[in-house]
N, C-alpha and C positions, 0 to 999 in steps of 0.2 A: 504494500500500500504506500502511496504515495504522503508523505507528511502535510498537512497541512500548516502553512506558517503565513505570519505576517507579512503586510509589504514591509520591503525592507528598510533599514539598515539590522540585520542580526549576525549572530555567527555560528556558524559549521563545525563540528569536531569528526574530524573524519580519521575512523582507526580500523587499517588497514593489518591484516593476521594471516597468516599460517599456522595449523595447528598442528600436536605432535599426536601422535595415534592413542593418545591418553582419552578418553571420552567421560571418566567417570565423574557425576558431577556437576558437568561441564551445560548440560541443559539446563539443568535446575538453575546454576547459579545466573546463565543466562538470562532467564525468565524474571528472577529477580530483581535483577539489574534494572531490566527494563522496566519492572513494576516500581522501582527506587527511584531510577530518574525522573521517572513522570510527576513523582512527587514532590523535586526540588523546584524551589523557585527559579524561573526564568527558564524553566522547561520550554519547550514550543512541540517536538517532536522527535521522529528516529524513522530511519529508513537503513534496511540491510540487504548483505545475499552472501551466501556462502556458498560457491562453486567453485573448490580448491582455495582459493583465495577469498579468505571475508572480509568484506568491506559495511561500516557500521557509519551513518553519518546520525548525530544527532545535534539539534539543534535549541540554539540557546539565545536569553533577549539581552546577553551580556559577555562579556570575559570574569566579569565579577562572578556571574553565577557556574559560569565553566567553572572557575579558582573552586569555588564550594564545593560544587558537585566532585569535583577532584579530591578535597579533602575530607568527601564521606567516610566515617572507619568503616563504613561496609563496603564500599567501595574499592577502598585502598588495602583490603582482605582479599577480593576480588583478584585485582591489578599482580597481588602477590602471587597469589594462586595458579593467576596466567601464565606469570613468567616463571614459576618452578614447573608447572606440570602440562598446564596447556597449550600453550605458542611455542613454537620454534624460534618466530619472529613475529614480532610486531613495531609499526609504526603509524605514531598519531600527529595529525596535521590541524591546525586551531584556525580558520579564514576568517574572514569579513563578507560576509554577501551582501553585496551593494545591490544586486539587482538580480531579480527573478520574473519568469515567465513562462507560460505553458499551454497546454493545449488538453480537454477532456471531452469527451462525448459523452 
């Protein structure tokens, strides 16, 4: 599903995975997450896909609330957990969306 967000000015956190053949876990804590984020302020949305490479973009009405949402301790249990058992690799990117635009039937 497509997120629905504001016009702009917001910003993007787009985190970018490879996971390790570890699965245990790994759904639930997913599910979590995204039932936690939704709950911080300056939430807006999240759009994903995992086909080899996952790519998770969520979005935010600040870098202030990006900063918090980062220093969830559920969160930052999370983040640990990823990088001991679940990713191989990952990389997260923090944007500006100046401008949006689209197309639905």
């Amino acid at each position: 599903m497509i997120a629905n967000t504001p016009p702009p000015p917001y910003y993007a956190v787009i985190f970018s995975s490879l996971r390790t053949e570890v699965s245990k876990g790994y759904d639930e804590m997913t599910k979590r997450m995204l039932e936690l984020a939704a709950q911080q302020p300056g939430y807006l949305g999240v759009e994903g896909v995992r086909e080899g490479l996952g790519i998770t973009v969520s979005y935010w009405e600040s870098l202030e609330a990006i900063k918090n949402w980062k220093a969830n301790a559920e969160h930052q249990f999370a983040q640990g957990k990823g990088r001991s058992t679940w990713y191989s690799a990952y990389k997260t990117r923090i944007c500006k969306v100046e401008r949006d635009y689209g197309f639905e039937q």
